[in-house]
KEGU-338098 format. One line per field, with one value per residue: z, y, x of N, C-alpha, C in turn; residue number from 0. Coordinates in steps of 0.02 Angstrom, whole numbers. Layout:
BEGIN
n_z = Z;...
n_y = Y;...
n_x = X;...
ca_z = Z;...
ca_y = Y;...
ca_x = X;...
c_z = Z;...
c_y = Y;...
c_x = X;...
pos = NUM;...
END
This chain:
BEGIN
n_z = 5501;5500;5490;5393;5337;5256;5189;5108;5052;4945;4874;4810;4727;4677;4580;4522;4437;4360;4281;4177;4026;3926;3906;3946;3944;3810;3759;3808;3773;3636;3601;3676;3588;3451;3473;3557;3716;3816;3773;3805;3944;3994;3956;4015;4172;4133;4152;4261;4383;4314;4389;4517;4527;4499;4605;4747;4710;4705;4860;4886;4880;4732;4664;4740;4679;4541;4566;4618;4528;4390;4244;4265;4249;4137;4054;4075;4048;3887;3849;3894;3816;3696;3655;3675;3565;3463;3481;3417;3315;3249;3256;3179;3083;3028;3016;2903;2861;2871;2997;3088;3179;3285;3293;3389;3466;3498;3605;3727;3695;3669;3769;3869;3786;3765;3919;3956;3860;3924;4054;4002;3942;4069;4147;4087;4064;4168;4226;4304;4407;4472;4502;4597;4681;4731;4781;4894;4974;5002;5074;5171;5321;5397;5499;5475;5469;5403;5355;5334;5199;5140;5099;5028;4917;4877;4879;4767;4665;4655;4593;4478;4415;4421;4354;4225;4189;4170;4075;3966;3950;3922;3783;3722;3698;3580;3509;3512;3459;3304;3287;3291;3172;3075;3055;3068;3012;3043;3200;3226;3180;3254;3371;3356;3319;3449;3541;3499;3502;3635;3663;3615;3658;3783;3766;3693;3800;3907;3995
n_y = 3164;3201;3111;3181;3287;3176;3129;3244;3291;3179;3219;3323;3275;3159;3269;3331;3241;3188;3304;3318;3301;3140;2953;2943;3074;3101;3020;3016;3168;3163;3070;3149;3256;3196;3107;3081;3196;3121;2993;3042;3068;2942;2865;2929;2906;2773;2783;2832;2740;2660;2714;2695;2568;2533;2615;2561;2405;2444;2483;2346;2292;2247;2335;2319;2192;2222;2285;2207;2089;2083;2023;2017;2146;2193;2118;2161;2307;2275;2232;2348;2450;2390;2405;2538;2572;2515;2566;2742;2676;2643;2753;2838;2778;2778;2924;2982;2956;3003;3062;2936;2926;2838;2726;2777;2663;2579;2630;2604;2505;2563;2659;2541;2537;2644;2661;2559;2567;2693;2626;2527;2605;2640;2541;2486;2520;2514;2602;2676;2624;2564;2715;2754;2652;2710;2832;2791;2727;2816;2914;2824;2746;2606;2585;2631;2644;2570;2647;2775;2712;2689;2817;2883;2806;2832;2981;2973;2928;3040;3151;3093;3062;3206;3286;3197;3208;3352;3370;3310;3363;3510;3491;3426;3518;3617;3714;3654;3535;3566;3612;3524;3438;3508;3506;3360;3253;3307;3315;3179;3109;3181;3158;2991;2967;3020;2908;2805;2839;2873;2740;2664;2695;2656;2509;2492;2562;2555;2414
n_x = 7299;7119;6971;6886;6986;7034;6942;6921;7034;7054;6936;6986;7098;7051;6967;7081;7122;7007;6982;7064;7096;7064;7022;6881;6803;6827;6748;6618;6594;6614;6488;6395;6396;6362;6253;6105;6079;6013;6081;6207;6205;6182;6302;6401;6363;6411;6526;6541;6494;6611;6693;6656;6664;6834;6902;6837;6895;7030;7018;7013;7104;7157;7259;7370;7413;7429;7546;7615;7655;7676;7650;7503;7457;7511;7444;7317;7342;7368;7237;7149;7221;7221;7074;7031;7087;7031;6903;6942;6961;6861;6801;6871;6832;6683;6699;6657;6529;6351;6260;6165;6009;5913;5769;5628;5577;5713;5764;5796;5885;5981;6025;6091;6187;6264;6274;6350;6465;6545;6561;6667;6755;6799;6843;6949;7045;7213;7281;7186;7137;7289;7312;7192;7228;7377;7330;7243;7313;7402;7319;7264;7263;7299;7218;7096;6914;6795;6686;6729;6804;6708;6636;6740;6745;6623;6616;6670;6621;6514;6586;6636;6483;6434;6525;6538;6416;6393;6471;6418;6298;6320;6393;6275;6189;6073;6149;6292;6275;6240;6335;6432;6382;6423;6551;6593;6640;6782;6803;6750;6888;6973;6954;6965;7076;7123;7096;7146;7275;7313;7278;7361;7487;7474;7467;7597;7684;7826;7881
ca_z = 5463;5498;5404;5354;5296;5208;5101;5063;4988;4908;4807;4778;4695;4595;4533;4470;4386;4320;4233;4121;3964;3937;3853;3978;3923;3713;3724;3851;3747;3555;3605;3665;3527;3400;3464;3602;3770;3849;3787;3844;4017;4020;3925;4090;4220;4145;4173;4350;4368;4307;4452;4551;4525;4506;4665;4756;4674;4727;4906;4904;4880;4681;4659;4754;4649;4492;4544;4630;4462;4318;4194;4279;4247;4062;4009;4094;3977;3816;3848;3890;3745;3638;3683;3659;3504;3413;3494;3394;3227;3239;3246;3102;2999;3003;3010;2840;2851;2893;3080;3099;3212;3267;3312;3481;3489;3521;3669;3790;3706;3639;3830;3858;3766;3795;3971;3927;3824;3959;4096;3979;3926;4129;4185;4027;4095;4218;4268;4343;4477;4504;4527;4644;4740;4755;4818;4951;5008;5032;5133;5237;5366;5418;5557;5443;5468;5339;5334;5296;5127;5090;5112;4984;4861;4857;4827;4677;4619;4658;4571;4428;4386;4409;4303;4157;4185;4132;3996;3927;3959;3896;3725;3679;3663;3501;3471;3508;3387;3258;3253;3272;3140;3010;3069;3110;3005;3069;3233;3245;3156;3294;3444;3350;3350;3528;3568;3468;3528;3712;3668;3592;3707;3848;3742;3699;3849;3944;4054
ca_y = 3197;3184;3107;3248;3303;3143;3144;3308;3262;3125;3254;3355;3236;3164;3321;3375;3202;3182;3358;3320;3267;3070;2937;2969;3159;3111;2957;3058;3221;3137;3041;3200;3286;3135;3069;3152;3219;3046;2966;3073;3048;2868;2885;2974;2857;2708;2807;2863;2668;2601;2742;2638;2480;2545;2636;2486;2349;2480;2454;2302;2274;2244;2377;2286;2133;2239;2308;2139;2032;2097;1995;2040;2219;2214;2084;2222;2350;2274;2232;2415;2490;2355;2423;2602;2566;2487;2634;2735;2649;2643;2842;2872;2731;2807;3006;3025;2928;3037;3039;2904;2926;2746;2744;2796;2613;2597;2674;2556;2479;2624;2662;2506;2517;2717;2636;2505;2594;2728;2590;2489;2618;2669;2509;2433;2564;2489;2666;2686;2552;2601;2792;2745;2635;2752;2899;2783;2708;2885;2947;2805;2706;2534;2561;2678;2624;2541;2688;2807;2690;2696;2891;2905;2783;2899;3042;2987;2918;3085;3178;3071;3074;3283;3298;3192;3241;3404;3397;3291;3420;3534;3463;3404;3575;3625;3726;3598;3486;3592;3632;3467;3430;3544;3483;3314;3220;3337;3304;3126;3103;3200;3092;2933;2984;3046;2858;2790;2869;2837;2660;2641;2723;2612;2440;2503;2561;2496;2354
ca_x = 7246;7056;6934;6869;7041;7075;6904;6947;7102;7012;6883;7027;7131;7009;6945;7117;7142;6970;6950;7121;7078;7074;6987;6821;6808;6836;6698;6563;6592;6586;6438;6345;6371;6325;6176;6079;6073;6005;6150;6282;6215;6200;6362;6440;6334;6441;6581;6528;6491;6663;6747;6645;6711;6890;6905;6822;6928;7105;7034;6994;7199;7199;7295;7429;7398;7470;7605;7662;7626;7689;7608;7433;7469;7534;7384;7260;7367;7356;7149;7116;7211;7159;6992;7044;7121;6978;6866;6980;6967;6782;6750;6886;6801;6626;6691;6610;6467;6301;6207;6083;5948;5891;5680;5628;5589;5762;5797;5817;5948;6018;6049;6105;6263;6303;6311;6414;6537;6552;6577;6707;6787;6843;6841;6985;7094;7219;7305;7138;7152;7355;7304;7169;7273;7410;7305;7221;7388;7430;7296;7204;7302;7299;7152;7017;6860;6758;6640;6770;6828;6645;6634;6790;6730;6541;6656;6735;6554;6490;6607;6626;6449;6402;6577;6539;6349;6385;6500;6369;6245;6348;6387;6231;6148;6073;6212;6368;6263;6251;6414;6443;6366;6475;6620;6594;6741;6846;6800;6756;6931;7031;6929;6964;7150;7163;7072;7198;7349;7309;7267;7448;7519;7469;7483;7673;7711;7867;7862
c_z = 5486;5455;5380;5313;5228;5155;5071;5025;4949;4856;4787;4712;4650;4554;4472;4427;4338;4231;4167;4078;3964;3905;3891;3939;3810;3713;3776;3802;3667;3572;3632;3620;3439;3425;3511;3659;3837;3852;3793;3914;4032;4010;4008;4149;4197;4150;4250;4387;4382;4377;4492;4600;4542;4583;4731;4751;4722;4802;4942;4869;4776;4643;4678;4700;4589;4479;4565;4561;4403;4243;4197;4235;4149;4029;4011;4049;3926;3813;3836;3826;3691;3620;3646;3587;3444;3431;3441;3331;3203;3200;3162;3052;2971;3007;2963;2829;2904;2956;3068;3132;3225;3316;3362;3507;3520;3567;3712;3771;3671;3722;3866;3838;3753;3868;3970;3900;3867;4022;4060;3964;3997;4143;4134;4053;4163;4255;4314;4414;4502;4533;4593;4708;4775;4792;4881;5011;5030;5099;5186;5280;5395;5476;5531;5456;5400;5306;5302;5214;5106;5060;5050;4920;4838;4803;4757;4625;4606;4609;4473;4394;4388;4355;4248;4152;4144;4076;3943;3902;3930;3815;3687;3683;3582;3473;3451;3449;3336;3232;3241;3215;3066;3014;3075;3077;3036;3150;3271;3222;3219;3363;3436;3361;3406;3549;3566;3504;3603;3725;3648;3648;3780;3825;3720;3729;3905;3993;4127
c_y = 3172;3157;3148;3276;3253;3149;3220;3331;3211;3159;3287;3330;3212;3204;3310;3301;3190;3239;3353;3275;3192;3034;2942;3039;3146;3065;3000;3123;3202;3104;3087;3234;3263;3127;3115;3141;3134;3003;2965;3049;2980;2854;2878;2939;2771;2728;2820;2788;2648;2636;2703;2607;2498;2553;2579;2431;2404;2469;2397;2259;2245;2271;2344;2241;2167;2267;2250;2068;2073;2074;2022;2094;2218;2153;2144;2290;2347;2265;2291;2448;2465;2404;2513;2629;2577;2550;2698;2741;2645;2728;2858;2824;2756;2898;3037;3030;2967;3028;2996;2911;2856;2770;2735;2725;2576;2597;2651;2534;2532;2659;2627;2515;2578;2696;2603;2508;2651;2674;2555;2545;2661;2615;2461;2468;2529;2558;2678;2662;2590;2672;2772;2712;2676;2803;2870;2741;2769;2913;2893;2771;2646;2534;2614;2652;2621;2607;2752;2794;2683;2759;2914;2894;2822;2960;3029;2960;2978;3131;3165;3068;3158;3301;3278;3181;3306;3425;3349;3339;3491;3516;3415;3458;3580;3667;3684;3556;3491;3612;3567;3443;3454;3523;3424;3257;3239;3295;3235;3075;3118;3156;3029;2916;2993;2978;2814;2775;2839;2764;2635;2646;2667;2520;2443;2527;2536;2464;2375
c_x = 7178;7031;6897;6912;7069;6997;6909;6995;7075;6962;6931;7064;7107;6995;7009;7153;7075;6971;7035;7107;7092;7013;6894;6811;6791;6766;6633;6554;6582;6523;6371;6321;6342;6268;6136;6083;6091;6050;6222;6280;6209;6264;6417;6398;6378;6518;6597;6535;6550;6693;6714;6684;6782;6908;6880;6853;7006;7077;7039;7074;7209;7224;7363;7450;7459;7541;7664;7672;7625;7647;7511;7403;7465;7463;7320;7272;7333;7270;7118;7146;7207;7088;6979;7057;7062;6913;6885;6965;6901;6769;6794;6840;6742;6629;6638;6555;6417;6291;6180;6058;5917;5797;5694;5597;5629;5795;5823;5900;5993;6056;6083;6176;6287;6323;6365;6469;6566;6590;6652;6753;6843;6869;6923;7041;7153;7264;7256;7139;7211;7336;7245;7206;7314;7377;7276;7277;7417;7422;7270;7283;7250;7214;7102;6956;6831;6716;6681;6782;6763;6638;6678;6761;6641;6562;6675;6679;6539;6507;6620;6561;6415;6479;6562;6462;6369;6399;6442;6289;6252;6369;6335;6169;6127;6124;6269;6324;6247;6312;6441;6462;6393;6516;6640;6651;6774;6842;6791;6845;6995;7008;6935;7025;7164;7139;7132;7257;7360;7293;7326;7479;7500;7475;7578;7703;7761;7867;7900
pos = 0;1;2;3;4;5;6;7;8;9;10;11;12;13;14;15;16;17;18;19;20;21;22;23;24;25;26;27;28;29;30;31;32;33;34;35;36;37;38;39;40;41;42;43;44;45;46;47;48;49;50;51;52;53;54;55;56;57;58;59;60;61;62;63;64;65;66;67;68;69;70;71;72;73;74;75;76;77;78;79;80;81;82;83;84;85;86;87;88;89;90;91;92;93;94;95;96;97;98;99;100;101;102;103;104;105;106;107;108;109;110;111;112;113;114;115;116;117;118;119;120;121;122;123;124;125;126;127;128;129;130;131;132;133;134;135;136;137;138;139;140;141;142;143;144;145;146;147;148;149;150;151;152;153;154;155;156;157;158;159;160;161;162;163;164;165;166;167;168;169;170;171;172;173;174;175;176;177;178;179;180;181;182;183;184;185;186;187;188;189;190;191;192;193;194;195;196;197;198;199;200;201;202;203;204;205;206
END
């Protein structure tokens, strides 16, 4: 295969794992339509961020690391859906409780930790790492050039931030946050559950 052919399997692949629902997609998309615009996209820049790191870290062999070291693996588990969990238990706890608005004094760190919870919430993930590994164990071979595994790891920045750019951009219209806004038990209730669920689900997961 070329390298042309292999980063092109490389945007492919990501695409069709990014765009399937997951805990990126529930915490980028509730956080657009809660607060505003600004911090959907920082939101989705610490998401873009953690692919990063991930992708990076899978070539830089600790991807191997997990699947050779069991214990590694299942501590990196229970952390991320710890993580997921308590993400989770947060949104149902305050479903009921009104919007706040915090002063445009604010902002900074109000950006600040939409990054931060965007970044943590890719980076807690250890499927992340395994799936990266696997797909670049697939396509590169032993003599790739460095610039190539740079070229890949761009892509999956690239893609990861105009992807959860938009849905941020997308759900923090004045419409989505008006509707939001009617609905928003309902809705912060079923995103605290799907956090939940996928945070179980990967802390009880079999060894």
């Amino acid at each position: 295969m070329t390298d042309w052919g292999v980063l092109g399997a490389v945007f492919a692949v990501h695409v069709l794992a990014m765009v399937s629902p997951g805990p990126n997609v529930i915490v980028v998309t509730q956080v657009a339509a809660s607060a505003t615009r600004r911090a959907g996209v920082w939101t989705a820049l610490g998401i873009a961020a953690g692919a990063g790191l991930m992708s990076s870290a899978a070539l830089a062999g600790l991807s191997v690391l997990l699947t050779q070291f069991a214990w590694l693996h299942d501590g990196l588990r229970l952390v991320g859906g710890s993580y997921l969990v308590y993400l989770g238990f947060r949104l149902l706890r305050g479903a009921a409780a009104p919007l706040v608005f915090a002063r445009e004094g604010a902002r900074a760190a109000r950006d600040r930790q939409a990054f931060r919870l965007g970044l943590l919430t890719n980076v807690t993930n250890p499927k992340a790492l395994l799936f990266y590994g696997s797909v670049f164990a697939a396509l590169f071979a032993p003599s790739s050039p460095p610039a190539l595994k740079v070229a890949a790891v761009a892509i999956i920045v690239a893609n990861s931030s105009a992807f959860h750019v938009a849905l941020a951009c997308l759900f923090s219209t004045p419409r989505a946050q008006a509707g939001y806004r009617r609905v928003k038990p309902w809705v912060d209730r079923v995103a605290g559950a799907g956090l939940a669920a996928l945070g179980l689900r990967l802390v009880l997961a079999p060894r």
